[in-house]
NUMI-581970 format. One record per residue: x, y, z of N, C-alpha, C, O, CB in turn. Coordinates in Angstrom, 2 decimals, decimal comma. Last residue first. Glycine has a CB too. Layout:
N
<pt n_px="X" n_py="Y" n_pz="Z" ca_px="X" ca_py="Y" ca_pz="Z" c_px="X" c_py="Y" c_pz="Z" o_px="X" o_py="Y" o_pz="Z" cb_px="X" cb_py="Y" cb_pz="Z"/>
...
This chain:
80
<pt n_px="86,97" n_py="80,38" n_pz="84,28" ca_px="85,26" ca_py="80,74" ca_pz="84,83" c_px="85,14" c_py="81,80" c_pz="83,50" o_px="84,10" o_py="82,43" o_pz="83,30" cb_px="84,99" cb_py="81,74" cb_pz="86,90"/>
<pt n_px="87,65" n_py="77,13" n_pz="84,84" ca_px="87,63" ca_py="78,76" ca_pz="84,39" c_px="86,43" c_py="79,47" c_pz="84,40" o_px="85,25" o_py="79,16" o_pz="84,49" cb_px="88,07" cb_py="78,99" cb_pz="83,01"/>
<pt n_px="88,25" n_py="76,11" n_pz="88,09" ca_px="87,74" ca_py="76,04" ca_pz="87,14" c_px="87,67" c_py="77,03" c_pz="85,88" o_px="87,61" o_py="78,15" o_pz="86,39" cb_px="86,89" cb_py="75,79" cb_pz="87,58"/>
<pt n_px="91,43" n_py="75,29" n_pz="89,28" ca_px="90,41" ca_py="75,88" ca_pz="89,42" c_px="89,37" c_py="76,05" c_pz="88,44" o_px="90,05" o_py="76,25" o_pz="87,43" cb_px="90,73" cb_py="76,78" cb_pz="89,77"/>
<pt n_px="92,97" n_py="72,64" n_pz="90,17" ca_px="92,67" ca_py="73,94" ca_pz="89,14" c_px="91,42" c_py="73,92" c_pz="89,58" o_px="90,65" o_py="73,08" o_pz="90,03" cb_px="92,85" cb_py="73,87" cb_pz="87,38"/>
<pt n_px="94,92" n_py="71,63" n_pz="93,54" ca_px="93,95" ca_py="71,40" ca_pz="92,19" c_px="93,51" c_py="72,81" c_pz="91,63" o_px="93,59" o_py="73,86" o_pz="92,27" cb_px="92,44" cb_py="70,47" cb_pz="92,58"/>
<pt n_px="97,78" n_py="71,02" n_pz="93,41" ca_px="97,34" ca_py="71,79" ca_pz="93,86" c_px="96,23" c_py="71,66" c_pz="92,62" o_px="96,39" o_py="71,60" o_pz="91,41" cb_px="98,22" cb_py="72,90" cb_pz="94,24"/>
<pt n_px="99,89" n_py="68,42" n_pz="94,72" ca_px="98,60" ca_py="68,27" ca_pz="93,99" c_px="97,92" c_py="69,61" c_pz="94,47" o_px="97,48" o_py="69,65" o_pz="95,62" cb_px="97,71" cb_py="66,82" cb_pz="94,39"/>
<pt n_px="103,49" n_py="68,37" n_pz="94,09" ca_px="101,92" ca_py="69,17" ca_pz="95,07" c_px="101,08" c_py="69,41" c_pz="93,95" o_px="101,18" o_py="70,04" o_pz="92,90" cb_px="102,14" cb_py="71,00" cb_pz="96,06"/>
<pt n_px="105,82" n_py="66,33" n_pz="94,18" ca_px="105,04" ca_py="66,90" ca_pz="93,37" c_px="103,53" c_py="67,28" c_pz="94,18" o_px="102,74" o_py="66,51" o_pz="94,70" cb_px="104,97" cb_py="65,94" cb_pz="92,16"/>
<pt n_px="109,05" n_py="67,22" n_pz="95,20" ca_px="107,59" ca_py="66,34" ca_pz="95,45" c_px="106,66" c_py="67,18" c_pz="94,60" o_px="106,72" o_py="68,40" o_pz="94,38" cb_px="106,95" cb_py="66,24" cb_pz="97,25"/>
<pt n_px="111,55" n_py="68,33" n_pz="95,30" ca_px="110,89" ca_py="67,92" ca_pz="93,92" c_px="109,97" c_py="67,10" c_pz="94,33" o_px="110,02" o_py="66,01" o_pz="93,76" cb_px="111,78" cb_py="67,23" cb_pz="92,81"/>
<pt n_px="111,87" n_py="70,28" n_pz="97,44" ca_px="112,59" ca_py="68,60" ca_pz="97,89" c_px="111,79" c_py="68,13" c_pz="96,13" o_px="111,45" o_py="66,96" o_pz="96,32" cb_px="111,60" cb_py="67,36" cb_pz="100,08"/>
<pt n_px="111,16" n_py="72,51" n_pz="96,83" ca_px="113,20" ca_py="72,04" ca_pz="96,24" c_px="112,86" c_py="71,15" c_pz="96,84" o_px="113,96" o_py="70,68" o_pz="97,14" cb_px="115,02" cb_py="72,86" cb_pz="96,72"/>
<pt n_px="108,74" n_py="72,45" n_pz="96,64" ca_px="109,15" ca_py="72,30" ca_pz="95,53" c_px="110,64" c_py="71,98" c_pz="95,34" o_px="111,23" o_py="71,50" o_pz="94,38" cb_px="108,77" cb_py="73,29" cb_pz="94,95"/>
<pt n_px="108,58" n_py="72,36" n_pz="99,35" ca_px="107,96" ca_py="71,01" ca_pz="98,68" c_px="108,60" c_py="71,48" c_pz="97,51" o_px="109,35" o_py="70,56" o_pz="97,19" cb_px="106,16" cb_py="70,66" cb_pz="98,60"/>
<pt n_px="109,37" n_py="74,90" n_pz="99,87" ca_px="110,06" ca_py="74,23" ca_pz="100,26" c_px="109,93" c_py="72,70" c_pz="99,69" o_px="110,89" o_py="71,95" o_pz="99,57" cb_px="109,96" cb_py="74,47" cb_pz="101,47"/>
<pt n_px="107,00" n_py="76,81" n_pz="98,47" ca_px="108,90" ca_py="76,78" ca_pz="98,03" c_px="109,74" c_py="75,53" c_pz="98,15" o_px="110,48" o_py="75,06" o_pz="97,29" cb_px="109,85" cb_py="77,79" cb_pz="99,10"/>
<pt n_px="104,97" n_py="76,04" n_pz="100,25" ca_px="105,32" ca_py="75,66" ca_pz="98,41" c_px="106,48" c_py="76,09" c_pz="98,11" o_px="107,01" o_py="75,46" o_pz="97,19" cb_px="104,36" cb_py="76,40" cb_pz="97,19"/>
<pt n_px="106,11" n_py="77,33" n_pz="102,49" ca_px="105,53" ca_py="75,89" ca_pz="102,69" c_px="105,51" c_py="75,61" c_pz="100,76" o_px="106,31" o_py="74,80" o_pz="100,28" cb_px="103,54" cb_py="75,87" cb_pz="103,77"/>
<pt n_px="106,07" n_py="80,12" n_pz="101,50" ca_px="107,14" ca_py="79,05" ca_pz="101,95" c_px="107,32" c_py="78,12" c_pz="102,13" o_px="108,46" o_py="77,65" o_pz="102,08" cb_px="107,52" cb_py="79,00" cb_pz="102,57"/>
<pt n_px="103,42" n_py="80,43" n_pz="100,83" ca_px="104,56" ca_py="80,57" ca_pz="99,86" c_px="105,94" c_py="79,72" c_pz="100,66" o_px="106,58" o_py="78,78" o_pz="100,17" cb_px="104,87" cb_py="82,42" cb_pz="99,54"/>
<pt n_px="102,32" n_py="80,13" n_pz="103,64" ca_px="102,16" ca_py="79,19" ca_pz="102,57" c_px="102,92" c_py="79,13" c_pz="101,65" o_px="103,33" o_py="78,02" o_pz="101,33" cb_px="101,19" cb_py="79,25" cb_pz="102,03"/>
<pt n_px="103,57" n_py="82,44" n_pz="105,06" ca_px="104,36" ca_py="80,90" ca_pz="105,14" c_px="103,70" c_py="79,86" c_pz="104,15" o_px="104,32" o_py="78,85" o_pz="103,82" cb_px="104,24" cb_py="80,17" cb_pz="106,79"/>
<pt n_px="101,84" n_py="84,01" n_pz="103,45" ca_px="103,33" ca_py="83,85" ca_pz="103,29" c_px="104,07" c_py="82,86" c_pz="103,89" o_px="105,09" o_py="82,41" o_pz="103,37" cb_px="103,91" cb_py="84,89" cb_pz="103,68"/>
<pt n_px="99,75" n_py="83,58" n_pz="104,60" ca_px="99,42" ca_py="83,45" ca_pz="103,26" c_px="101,19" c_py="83,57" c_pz="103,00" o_px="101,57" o_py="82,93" o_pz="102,02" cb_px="98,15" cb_py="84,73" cb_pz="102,52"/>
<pt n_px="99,77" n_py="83,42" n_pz="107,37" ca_px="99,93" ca_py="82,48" ca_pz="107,13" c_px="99,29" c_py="82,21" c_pz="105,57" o_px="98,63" o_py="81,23" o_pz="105,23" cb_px="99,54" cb_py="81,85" cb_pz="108,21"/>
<pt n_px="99,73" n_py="86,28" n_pz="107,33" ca_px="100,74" ca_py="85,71" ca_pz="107,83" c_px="100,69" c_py="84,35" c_pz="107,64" o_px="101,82" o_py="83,88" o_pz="107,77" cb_px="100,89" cb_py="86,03" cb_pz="109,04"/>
<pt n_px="97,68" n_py="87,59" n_pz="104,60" ca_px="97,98" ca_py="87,47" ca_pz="105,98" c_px="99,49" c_py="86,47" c_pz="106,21" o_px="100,16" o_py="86,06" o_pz="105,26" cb_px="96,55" cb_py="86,78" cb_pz="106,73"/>
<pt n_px="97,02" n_py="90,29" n_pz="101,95" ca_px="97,99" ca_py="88,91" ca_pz="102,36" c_px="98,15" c_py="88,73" c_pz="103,99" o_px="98,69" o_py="89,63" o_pz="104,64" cb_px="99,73" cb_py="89,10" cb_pz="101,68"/>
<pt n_px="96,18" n_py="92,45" n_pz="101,93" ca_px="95,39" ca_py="91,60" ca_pz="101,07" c_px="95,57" c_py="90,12" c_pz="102,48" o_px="94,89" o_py="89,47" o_pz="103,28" cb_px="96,28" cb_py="91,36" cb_pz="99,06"/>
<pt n_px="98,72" n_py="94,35" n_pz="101,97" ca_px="97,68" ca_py="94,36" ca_pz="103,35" c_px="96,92" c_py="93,33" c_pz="102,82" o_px="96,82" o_py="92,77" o_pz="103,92" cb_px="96,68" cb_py="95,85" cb_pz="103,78"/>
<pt n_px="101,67" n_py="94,10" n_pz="101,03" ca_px="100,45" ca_py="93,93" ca_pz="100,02" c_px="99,22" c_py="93,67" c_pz="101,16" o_px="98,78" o_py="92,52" o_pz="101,10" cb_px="100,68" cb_py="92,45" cb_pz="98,77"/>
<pt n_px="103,44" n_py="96,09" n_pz="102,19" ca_px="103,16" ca_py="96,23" ca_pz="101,31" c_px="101,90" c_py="95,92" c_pz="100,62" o_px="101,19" o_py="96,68" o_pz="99,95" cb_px="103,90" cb_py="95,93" cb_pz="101,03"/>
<pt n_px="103,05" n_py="94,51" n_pz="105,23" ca_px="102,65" ca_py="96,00" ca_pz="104,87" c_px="102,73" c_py="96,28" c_pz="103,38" o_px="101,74" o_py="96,98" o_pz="103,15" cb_px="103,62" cb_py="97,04" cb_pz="105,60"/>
<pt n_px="103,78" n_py="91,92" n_pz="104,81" ca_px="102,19" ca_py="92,11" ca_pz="104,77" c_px="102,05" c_py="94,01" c_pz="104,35" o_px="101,31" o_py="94,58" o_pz="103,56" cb_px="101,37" cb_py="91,57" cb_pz="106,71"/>
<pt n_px="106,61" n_py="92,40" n_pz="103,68" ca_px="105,44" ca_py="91,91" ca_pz="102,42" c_px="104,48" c_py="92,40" c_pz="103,39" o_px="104,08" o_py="93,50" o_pz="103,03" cb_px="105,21" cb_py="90,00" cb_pz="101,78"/>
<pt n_px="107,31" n_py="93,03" n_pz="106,31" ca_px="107,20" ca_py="94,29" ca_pz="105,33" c_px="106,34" c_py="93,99" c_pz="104,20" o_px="105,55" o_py="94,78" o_pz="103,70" cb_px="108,60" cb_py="94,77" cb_pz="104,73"/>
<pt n_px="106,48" n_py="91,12" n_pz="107,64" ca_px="106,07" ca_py="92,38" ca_pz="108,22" c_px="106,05" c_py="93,14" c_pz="106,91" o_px="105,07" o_py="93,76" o_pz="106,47" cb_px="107,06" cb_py="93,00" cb_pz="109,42"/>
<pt n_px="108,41" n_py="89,39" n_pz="107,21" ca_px="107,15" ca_py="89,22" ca_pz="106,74" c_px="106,36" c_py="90,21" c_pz="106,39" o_px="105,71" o_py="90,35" o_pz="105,35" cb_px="106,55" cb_py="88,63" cb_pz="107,48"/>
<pt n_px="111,16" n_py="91,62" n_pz="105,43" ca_px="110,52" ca_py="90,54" ca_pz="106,66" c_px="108,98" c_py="90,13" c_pz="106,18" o_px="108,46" o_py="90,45" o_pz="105,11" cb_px="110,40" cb_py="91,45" cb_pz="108,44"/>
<pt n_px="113,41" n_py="91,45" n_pz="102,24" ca_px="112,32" ca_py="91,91" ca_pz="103,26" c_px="111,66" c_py="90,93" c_pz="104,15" o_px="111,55" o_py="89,73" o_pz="103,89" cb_px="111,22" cb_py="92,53" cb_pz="102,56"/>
<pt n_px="115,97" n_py="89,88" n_pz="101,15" ca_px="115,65" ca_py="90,74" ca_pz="102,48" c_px="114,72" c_py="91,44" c_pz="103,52" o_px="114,84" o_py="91,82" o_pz="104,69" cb_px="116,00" cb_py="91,36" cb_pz="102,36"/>
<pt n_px="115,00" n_py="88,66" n_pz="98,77" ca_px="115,86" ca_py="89,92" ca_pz="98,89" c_px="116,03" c_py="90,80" c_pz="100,24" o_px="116,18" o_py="92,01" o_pz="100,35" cb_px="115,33" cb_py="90,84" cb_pz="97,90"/>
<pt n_px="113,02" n_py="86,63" n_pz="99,72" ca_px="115,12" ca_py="86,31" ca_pz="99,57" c_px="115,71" c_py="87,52" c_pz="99,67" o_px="116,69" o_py="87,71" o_pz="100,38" cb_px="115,90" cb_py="85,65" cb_pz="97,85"/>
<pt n_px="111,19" n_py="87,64" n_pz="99,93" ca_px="111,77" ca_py="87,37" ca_pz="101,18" c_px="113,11" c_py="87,02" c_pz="101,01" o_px="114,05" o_py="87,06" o_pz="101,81" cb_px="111,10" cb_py="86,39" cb_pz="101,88"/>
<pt n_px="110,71" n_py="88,58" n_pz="97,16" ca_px="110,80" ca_py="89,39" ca_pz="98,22" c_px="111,49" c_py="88,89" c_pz="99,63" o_px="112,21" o_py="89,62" o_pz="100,32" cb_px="109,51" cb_py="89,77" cb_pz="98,41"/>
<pt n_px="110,46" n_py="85,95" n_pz="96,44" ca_px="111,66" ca_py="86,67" ca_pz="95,65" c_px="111,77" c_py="87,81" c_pz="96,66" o_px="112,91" o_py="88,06" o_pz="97,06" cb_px="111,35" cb_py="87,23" cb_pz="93,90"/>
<pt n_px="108,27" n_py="84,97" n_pz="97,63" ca_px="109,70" ca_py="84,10" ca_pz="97,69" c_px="110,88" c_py="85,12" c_pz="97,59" o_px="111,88" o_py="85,19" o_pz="98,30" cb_px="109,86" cb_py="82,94" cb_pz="96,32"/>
<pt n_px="106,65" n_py="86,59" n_pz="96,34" ca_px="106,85" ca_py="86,89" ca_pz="98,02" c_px="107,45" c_py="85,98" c_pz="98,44" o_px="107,40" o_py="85,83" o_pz="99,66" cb_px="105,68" cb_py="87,02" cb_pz="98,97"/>
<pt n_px="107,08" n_py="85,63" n_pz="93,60" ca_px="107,12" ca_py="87,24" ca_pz="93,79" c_px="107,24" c_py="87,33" c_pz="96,00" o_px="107,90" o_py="88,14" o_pz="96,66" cb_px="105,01" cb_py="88,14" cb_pz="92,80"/>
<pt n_px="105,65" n_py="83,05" n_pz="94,00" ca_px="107,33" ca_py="83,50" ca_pz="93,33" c_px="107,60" c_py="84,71" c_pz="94,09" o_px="108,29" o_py="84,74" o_pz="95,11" cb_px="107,46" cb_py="83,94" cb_pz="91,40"/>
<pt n_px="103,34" n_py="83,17" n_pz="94,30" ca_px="103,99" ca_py="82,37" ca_pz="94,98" c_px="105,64" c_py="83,29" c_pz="94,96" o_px="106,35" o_py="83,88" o_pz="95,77" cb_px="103,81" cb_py="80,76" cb_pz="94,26"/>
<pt n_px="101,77" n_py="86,32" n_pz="93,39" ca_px="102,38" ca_py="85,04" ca_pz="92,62" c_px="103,13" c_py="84,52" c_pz="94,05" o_px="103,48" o_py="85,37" o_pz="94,86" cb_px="103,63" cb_py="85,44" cb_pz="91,04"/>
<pt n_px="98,41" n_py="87,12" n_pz="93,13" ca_px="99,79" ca_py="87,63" ca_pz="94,04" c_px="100,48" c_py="86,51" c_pz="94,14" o_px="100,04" o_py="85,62" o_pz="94,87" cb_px="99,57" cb_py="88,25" cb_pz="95,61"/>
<pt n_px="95,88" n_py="87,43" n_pz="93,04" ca_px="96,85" ca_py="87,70" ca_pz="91,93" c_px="98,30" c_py="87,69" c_pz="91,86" o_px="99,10" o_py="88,06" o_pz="91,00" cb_px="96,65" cb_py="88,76" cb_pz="91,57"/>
<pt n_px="93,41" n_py="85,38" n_pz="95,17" ca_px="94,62" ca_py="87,17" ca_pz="94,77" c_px="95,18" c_py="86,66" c_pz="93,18" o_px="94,84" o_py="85,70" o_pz="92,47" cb_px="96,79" cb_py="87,48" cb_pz="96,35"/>
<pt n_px="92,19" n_py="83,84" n_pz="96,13" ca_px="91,77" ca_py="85,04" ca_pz="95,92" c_px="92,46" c_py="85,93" c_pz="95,90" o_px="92,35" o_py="87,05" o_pz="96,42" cb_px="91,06" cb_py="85,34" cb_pz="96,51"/>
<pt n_px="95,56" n_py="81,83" n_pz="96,87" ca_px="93,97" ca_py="81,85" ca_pz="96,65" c_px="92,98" c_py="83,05" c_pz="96,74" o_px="92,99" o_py="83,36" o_pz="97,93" cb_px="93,45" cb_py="81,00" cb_pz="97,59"/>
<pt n_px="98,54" n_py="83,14" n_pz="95,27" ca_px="97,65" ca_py="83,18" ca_pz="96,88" c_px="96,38" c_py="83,22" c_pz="96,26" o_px="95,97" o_py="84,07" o_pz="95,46" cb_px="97,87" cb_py="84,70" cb_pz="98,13"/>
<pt n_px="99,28" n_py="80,94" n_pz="92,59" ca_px="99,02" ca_py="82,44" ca_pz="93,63" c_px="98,34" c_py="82,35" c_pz="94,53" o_px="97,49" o_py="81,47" o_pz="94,64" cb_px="98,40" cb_py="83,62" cb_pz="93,14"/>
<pt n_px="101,39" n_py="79,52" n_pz="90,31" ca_px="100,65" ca_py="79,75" ca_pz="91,66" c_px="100,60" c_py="80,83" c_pz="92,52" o_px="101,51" o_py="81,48" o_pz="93,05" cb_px="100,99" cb_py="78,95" cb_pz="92,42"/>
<pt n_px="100,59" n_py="80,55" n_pz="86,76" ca_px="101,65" ca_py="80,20" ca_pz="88,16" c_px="100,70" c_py="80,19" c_pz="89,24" o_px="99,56" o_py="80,66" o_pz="89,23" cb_px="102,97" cb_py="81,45" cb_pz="88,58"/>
<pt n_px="98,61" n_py="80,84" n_pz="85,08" ca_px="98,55" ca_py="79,42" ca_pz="85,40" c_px="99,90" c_py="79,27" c_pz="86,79" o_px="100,11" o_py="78,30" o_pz="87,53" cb_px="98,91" cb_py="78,39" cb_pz="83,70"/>
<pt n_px="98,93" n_py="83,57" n_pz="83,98" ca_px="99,51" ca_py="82,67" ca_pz="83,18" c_px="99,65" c_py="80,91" c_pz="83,75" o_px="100,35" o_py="80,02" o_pz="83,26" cb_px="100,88" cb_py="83,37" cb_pz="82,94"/>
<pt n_px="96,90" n_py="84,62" n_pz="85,71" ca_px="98,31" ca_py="84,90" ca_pz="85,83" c_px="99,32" c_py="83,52" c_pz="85,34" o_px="100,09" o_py="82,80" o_pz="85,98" cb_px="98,55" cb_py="85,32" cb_pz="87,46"/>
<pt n_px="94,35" n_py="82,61" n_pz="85,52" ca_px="95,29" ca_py="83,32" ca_pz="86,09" c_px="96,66" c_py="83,48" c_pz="86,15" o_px="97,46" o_py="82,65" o_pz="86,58" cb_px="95,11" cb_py="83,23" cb_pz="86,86"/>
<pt n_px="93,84" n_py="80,22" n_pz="83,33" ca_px="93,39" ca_py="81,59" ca_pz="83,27" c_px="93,66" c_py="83,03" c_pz="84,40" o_px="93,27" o_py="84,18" o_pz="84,17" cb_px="92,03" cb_py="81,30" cb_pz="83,22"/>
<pt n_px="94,97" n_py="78,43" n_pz="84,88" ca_px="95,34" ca_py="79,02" ca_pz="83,87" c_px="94,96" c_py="80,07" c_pz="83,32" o_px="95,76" o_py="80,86" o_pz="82,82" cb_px="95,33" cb_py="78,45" cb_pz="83,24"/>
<pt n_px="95,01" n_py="78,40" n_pz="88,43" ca_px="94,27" ca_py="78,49" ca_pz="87,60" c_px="94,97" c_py="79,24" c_pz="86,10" o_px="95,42" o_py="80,39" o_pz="86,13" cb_px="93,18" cb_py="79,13" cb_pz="88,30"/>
<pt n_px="96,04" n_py="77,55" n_pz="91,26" ca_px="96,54" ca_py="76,91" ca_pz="90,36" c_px="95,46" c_py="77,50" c_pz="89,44" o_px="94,49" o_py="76,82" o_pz="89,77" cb_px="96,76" cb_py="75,40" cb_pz="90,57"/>
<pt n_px="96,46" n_py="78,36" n_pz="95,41" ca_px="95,78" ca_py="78,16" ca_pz="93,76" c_px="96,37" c_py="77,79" c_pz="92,34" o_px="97,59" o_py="77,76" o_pz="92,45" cb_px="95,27" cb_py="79,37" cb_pz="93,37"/>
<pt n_px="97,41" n_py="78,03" n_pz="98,48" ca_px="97,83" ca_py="78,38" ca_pz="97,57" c_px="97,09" c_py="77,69" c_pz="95,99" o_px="97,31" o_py="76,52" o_pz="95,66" cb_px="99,17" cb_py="78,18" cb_pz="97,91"/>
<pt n_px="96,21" n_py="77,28" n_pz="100,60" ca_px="96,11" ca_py="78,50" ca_pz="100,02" c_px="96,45" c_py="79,08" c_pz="98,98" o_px="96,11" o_py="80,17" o_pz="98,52" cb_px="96,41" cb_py="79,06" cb_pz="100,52"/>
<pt n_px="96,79" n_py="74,68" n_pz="101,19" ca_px="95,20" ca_py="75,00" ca_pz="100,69" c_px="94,92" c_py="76,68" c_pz="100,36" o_px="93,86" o_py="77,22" o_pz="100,02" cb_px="94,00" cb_py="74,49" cb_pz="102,08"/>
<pt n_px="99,23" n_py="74,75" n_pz="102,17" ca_px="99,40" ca_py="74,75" ca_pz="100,66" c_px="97,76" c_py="74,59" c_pz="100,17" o_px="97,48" o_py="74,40" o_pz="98,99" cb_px="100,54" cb_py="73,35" cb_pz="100,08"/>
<pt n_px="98,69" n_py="74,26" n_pz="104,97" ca_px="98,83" ca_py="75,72" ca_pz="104,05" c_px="98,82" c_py="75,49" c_pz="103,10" o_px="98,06" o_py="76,32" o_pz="102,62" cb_px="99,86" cb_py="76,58" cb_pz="104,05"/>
<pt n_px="98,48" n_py="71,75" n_pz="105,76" ca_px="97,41" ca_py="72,86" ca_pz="105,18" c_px="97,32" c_py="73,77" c_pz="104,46" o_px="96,48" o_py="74,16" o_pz="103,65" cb_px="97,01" cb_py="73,41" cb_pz="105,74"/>
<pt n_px="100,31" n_py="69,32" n_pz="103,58" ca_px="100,39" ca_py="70,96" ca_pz="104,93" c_px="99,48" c_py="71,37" c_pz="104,41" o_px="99,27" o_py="71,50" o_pz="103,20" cb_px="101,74" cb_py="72,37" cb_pz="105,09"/>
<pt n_px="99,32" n_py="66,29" n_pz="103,39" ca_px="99,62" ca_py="67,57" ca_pz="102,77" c_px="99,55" c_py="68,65" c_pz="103,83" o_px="98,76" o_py="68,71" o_pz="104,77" cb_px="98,65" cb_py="67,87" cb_pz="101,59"/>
């Protein structure tokens, strides 16, 4: 498994259970959807300062496992 995808979380009681950057709120999707629409890394980190550089190639590293349809064991988190 790519490391990176140890950043990325799985909890139902978050944000309806999509995947988000581990200690955030900050959806996989949403800094996919930003980088398709043209913005650089640079500009997600300046928007969301939280997020480092290898919290957005994680989103990319889970984009990319998801169009080859492998299934990523991202384990839940507990509820708390």
């Amino acid at each position: 498994m790519n490391p990176l995808l140890e950043r990325i979380t799985i909890n139902p009681n978050v944000c309806f259970g999509k995947p988000v950057i581990r200690g955030t709120r900050i959806w996989v999707s949403l800094i996919l959807d930003f980088l398709a629409s043209g913005m650089t890394m640079d500009e997600v980190l300046k928007e969301y300062p939280q997020l480092t550089g290898e919290d957005v190639r994680a989103a990319i590293a889970y984009g990319a496992e998801m169009s080859r349809e492998h299934y990523i064991a991202i384990p839940f988190e507990a509820a708390a």
